[in-house]
Each structure stands twice: as C-alpha cells, then as structure tokens.
C-alpha positions in Angstrom: 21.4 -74.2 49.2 24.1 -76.9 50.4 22.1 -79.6 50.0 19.4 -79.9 46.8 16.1 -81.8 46.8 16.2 -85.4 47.1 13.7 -87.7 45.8 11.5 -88.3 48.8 10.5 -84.6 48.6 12.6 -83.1 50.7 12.8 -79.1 50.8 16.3 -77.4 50.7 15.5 -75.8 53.9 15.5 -79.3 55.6 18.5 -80.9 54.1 20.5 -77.6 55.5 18.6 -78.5 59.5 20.1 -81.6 58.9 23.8 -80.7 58.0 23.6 -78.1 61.2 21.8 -81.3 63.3 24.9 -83.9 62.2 27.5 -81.0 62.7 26.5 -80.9 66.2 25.8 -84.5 66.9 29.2 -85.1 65.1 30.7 -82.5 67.5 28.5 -84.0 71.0 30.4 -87.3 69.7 33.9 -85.9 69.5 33.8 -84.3 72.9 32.4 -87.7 74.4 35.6 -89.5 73.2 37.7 -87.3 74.7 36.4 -86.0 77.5 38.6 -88.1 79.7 41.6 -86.9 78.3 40.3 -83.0 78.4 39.3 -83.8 82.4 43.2 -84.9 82.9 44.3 -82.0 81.2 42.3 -79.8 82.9 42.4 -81.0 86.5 46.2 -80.9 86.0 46.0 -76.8 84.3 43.8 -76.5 87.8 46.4 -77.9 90.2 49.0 -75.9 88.3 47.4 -72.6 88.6 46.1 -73.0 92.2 47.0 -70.4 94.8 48.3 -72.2 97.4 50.8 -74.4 94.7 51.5 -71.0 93.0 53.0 -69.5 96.5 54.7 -71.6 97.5 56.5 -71.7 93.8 57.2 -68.3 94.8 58.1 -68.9 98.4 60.6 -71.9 96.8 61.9 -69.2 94.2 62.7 -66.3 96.4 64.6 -68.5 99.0 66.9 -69.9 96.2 67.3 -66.2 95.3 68.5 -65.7 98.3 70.9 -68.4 98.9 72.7 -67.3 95.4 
C-alpha cells in the first residue's frame, strides 16, 4: 500500500490508480515540453543515417583513400 486511506474514504486501491494516473500524466507532460527538441534531434539522427548521405560518405572516403 503506497498510499493509506485519507479522510474522504478513499480505499488504498484508489490512492495507488492515482499515483500510476499522475506518473503517466507527469510523463505525457514531460514529453510535451520537449518534443521539439527530441524532433531536431531525431530529424538530424535520420539525415545522418540516410542511404543516400551514408554513400556518398563512403564514396568521399574511398576517393581520399586513393589519392593518399
């Protein structure tokens, strides 16, 4: 029991809904902040592993290899 019974005559079993209900709302809030900032990061991780910028990394890499 995390939570014991208050006053109004709440059960145990309600209090701990509750915590699980303001854990998630508290974690729905968090992502809502920074969900800008996780779509920037991402879009960049995206462009970064795309297969097109990847070969050409590759392409760039192997001709300095053999100019050396």
């Amino acid at each position: 029991m995390a939570i014991g019974v208050l006053a109004g005559g709440m059960t145990p079993e309600f209090g701990d809904a509750l915590i699980v209900i303001d854990g998630v709302a508290i974690t729905l809030f968090i992502v809502m902040i920074y969900s800008a900032q996780i779509a920037a990061g991402s879009s960049r991780l995206f462009r970064l592993l795309n297969a097109s910028f990847l070969a050409s990394r590759i392409k760039l890499w192997r001709a300095a290899l053999k100019g050396s």
